[in-house]
N, C-alpha and C positions, 0 to 999 in steps of 0.2 A: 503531620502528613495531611494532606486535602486531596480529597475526592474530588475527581477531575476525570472528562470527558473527554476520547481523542479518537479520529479518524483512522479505520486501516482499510485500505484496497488492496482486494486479490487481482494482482495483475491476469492479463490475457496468458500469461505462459501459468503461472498459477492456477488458472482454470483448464487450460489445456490440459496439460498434465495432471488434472483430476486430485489437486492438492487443498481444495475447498475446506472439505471438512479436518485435514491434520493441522491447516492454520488455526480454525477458529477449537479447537482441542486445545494445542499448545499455548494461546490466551487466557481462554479458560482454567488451562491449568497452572496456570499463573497467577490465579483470583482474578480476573475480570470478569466483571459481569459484561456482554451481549447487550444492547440496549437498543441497538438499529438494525436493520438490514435491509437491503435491496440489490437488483440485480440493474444495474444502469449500462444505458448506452451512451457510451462517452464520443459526444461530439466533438468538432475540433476545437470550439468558441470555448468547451468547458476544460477540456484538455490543457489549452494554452493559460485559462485561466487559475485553474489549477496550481500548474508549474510557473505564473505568471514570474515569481523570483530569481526564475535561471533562465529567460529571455537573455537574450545576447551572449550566451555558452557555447563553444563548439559544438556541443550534443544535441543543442536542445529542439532541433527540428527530430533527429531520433528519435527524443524521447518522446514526443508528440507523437509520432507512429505508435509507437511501443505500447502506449495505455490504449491506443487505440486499436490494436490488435493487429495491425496493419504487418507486423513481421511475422506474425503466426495464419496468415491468413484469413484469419477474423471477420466475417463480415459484418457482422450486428453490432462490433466494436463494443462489448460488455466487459464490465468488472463485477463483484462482488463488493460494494460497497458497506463497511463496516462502524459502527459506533460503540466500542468500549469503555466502560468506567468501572472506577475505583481508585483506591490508596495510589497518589501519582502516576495515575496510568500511562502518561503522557513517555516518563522515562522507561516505568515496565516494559511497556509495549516496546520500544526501541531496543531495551537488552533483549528480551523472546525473540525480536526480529533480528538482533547480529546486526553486522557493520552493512552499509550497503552495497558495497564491493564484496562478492560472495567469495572469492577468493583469502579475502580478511576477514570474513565474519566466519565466530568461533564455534568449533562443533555444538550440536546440539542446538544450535542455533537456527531458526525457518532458513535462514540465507544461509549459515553453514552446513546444513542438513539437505536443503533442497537446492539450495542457488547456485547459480553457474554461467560463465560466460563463452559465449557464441564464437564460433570461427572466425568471426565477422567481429568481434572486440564488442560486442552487446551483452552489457548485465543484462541476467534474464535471474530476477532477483525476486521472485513471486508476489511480493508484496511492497505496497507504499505503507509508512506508518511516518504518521507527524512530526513532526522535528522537534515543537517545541507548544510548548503552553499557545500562545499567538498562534501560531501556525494554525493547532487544532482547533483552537475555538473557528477561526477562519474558515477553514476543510469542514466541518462539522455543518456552516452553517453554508457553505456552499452546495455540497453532497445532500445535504436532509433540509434544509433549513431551518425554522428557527422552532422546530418542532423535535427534533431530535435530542 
């Protein structure tokens, strides 16, 4: 197994709903070690660059709102930007967070525990986590840069 470094954002509904500290609990109690943190205001340029992958999605002008806080009313358009490592943290972190359709993802899960989808057909899924090895190195050095 390799220790490995991976991005998780507490989305805008995530911090709404005052779910900060049960995320970073439920990581933790996973064995991840905390290794970053900061409170970011997510522009549009880093938003889009971010999800640069699902450019031309039906969602994906949504989704740009959505980190951006823009559905929750959000003005300062902040996340909770996160940096965990440890023993494959990359895939950890993706079981603790459940499937990203909160709908599918399994109890006990951040997204099966907290997530849920909007009148209006909007995951409001509390949290971003990495997809993949690439991804996070990627996210990690976007969100922190090459300090984190």
């Amino acid at each position: 197994m390799a220790i490995e470094k991976t991005l998780v954002l507490i989305k805008p509904d995530g911090i709404h709903r005052r779910l900060t500290g049960l995320v970073i609990d439920r990581l933790e109690g996973a064995g991840l070690t905390l290794t970053a943190a900061s409170v970011v205001s997510v522009s549009e340029k880093l938003a889009r660059e971010h999800y640069r992958d699902l450019a031309g999605k039906p969602f994906f002008e949504n989704l740009i709102r959505y980190i951006r806080g823009e559905f929750h009313g959000l003005k300062d358009h902040r996340v909770v930007a996160l940096v965990f490592q440890g023993e494959d943290a990359v895939a950890l972190t993706r079981r603790v967070a459940g499937a990203t359709n909160p709908e599918e993802a399994a109890p006990g899960t951040i997204r099966g525990s907290f997530g849920r989808i909007t009148t209006k057909s909007q995951f409001e899924n509390v949290l971003h986590a990495s997809g993949n090895l690439d991804d996070a190195e990627r996210e990690v050095d976007l969100w922190f840069g090459k300090s984190a």
